[in-house]
Each structure stands twice: as structure tokens, then as C-alpha cells.
C-alpha positions as CSV (number, residue, x, y, z in Angstrom):
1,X,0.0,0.0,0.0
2,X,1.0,3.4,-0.7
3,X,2.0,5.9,2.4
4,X,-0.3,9.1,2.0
5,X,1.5,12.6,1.0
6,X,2.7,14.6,3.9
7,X,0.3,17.7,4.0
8,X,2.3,21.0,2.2
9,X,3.6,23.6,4.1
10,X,2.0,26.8,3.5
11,X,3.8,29.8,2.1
12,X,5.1,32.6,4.2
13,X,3.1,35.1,4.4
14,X,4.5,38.4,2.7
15,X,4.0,42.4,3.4
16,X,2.9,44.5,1.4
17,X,6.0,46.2,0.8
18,X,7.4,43.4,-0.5
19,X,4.5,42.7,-3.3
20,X,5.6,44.7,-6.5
21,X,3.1,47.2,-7.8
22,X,0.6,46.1,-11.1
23,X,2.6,47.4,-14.2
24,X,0.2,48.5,-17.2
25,X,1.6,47.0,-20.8
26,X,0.6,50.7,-21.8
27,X,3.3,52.3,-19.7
28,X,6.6,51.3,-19.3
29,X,7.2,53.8,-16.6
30,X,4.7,52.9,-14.4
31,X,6.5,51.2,-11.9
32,X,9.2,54.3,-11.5
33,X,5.8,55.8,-11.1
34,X,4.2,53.7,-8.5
35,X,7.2,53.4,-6.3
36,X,9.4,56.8,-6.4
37,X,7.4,59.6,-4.8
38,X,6.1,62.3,-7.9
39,X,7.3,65.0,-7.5
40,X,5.7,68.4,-9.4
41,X,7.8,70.2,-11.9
42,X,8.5,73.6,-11.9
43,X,7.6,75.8,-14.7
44,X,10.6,77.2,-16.1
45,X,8.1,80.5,-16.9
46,X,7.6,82.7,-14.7
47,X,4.3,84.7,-13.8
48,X,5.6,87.9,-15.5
49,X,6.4,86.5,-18.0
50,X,3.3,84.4,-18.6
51,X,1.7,87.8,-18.1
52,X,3.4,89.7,-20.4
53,X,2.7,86.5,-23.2
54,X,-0.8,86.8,-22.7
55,X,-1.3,90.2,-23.2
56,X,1.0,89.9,-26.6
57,X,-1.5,87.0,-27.8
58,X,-4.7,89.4,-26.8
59,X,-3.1,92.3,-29.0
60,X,-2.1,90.1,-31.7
61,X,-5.9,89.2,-32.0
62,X,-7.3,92.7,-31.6
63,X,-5.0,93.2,-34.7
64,X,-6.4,90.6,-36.8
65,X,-9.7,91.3,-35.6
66,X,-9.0,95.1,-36.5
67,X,-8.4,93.9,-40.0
68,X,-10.9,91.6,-40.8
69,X,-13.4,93.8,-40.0
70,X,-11.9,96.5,-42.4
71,X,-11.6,93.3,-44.8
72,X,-15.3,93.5,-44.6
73,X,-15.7,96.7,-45.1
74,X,-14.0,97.5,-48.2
75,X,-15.4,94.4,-49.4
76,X,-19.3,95.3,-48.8
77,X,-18.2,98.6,-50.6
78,X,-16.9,96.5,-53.0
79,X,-19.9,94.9,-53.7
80,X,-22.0,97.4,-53.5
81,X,-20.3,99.5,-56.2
82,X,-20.7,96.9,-58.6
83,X,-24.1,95.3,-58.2
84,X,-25.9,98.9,-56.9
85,X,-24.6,101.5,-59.2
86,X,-25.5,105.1,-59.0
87,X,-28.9,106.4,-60.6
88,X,-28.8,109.3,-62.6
89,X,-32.4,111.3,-61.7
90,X,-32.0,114.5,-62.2
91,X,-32.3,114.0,-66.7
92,X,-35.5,112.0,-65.6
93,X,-38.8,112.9,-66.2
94,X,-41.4,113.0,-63.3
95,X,-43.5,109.5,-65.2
96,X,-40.7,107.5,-65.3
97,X,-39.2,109.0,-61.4
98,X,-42.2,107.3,-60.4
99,X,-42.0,104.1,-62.7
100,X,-38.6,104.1,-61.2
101,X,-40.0,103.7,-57.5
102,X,-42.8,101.1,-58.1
103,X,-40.1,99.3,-59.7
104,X,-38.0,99.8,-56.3
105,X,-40.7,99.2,-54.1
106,X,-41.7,96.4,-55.8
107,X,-37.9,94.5,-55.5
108,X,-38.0,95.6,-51.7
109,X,-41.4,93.5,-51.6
110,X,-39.6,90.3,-53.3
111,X,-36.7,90.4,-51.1
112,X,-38.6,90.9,-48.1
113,X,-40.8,87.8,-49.0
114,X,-37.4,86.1,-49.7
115,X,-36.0,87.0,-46.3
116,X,-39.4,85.9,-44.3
117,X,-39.3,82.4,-46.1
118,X,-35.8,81.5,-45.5
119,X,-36.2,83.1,-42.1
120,X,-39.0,80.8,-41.4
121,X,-37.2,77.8,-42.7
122,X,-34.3,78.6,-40.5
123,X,-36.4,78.6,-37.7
124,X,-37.8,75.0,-38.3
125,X,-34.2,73.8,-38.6
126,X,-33.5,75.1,-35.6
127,X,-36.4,73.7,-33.7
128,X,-35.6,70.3,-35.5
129,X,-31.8,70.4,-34.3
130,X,-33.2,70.9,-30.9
131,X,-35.8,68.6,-30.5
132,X,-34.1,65.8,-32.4
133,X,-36.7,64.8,-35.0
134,X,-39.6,66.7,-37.2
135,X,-42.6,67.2,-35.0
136,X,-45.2,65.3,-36.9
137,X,-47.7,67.1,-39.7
138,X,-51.2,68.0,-38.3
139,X,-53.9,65.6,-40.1
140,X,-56.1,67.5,-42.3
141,X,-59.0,65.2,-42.1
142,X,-60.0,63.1,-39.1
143,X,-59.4,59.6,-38.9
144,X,-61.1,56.6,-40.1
145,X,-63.5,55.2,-37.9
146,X,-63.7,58.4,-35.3
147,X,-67.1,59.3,-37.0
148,X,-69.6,56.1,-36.9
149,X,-71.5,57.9,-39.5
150,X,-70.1,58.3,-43.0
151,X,-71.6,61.8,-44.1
152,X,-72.6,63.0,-40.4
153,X,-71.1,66.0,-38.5
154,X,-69.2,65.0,-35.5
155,X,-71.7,66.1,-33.0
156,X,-74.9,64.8,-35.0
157,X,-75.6,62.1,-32.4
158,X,-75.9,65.3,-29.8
159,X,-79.5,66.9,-31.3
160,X,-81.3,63.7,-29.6
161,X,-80.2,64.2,-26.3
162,X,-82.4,67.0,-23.6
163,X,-80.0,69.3,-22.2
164,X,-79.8,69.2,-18.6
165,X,-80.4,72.6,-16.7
166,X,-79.8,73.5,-13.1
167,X,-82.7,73.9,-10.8
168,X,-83.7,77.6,-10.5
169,X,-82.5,79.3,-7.2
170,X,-85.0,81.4,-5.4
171,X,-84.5,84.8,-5.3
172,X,-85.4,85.9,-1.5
173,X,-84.9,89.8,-1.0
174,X,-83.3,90.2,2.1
175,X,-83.3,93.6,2.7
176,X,-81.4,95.2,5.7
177,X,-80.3,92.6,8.4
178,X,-80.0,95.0,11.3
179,X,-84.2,95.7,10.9
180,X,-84.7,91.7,10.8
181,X,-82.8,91.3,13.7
182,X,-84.7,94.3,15.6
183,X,-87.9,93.0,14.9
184,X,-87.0,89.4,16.0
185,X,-85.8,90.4,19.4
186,X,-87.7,90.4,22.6
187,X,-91.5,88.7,23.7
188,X,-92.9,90.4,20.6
189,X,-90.0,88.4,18.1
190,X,-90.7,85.0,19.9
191,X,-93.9,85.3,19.0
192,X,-93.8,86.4,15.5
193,X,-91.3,83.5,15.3
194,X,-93.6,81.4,16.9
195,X,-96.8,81.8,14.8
196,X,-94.6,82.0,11.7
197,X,-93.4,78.2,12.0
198,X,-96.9,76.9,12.9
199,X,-98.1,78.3,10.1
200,X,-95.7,77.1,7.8
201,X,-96.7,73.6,9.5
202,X,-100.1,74.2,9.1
């Protein structure tokens, strides 16, 4: 027969100074990392000088800015003098100064029918972008099977019905309280009172 295994001896136990940290594959340092204390560089800038950049970038960009804008400018003149050139009115006869401005006023209307519908489709893009999706068209006909008659209005099926009203509410003049209350008080009140509710019982 075969003696039994003697029983392993466990392995010492270890501290945790002397497990090794977890090293990433995706840095090599890690370890240097881990076990040297980090210490925070020093910027080799100082504060005046960080300063002093800063307000060199913020004129630099005024500059630009400066220029662009004039950019603009000359190039809206530019435009201008080539698409919107100069009317001579002074050779023109009164008929065709007026021609002139129902012509005018009439390109004024166009444009300003052009500006609402691109305005308007701007807006719906907008409102799209923020809700995420086309709010869905409005029917323009009710649906099938709402109606159980084919040709009937929707509230034929009402005419048949009575109309419920509310009972009528008595109309009871009450006149000045303070004389009520005067002629109620005393013998004389008690017995007005008095002959009042047997007659009502009556």
C-alpha cells in the first residue's frame, strides 16, 4: 500500500512592501511611477512673463480682428459698387421717377418675401436640431373610424339628447339685516317666530 502525501507547508506570508506594484503593458514607466514619490515640476516660466505673453496673444488678436473687420468693409463697398450702381435722376422725367420707384418698391417686396421664407425655414431647422426629430404634420382630415356615421357631423348624435339645466334658485330679497334682527328680538319676536313656524306647518 502506498504511504499518504505529507500535508504542504503553506507559504510565508509576505507584506505588502514586499508585493511589487501592477505594471500596465501601456506604460513602461509605471513602476518608477508607483514606487518613487512624484514629484511636481516647476515651470521654467515665470508669472511675469506668462503675463506679459498673454497680453501679446490678446493684442495680436485685436490686430487681426482690427483687419478683418476692415476686410469686410472694403469688401461690402466693393460689392456694392458693382451690383448697386449710382442712378442718374436729375435727366429723368417725373413719369418714369415714379415708374422708377414702383419698380424699387416692388424689389423691396420680393426680397422681403425672400428674407421671411428662409427666415421661417431657418427657424424650423433650428427647432428640429433641438428637438431631435420633425414634430409630426397636423392631419387635415380626421381619422377613419372616429365618426360612426359616414356623411354626419361629428356632433350629430348630440341633437337627440335633452339638455340638462340647473334647478332655479329662489331669489329671496333680504333687505337690511340690522331691521330683521330688531324685529326678531324680545317677547314680541318669539312670538312672530312662533306663529310663523306653525303656520308654515299648518
Amino acid at each position: 500500500p502506498q504511504e499518504p502525501e505529507p500535508p504542504k507547508p503553506a507559504p510565508p506570508a509576505r507584506s505588502l512592501a514586499d508585493i511589487p506594484p501592477l505594471r500596465r503593458k501601456s506604460s513602461a514607466n509605471y513602476r518608477a511611477y508607483a514606487t518613487e514619490p512624484h514629484v511636481k515640476k516647476k515651470s521654467k516660466i515665470t508669472a511675469s512673463r506668462k503675463l506679459q505673453l498673454k497680453t501679446l496673444m490678446l493684442q495680436i488678436a485685436k490686430q487681426e480682428l482690427e483687419q478683418e473687420e476692415a476686410e469686410r468693409g472694403r469688401e461690402k463697398q466693393r460689392y456694392l459698387a458693382e451690383h448697386c450702381t449710382p442712378l442718374a435722376l436729375a435727366s429723368l422725367p417725373l413719369a418714369e421717377l415714379q415708374e422708377l420707384c414702383r419698380e424699387l418698391h416692388a424689389r423691396v417686396d420680393r426680397v422681403d418675401e425672400e428674407r421671411y421664407d428662409m427666415q421661417v425655414r431657418v427657424s424650423k431647422n433650428i427647432n428640429e436640431v433641438w428637438l431631435g426629430r420633425p414634430p409630426p404634420p397636423l392631419p387635415l382630415h380626421p381619422p377613419r373610424g372616429s365618426w360612426e356615421g359616414a356623411g354626419e357631423a361629428p356632433h350629430s348624435g348630440v341633437s337627440g339628447l335633452t339638455p340638462v339645466c340647473p334647478p332655479p334658485q329662489e331669489n329671496r330679497e333680504v333687505g337690511d339685516w340690522r331691521k330683521n334682527i330688531d324685529a326678531l328680538s324680545g317677547m314680541e319676536g318669539r312670538k312672530k317666530k312662533f306663529e310663523t313656524s306653525g303656520a308654515g306647518q299648518a
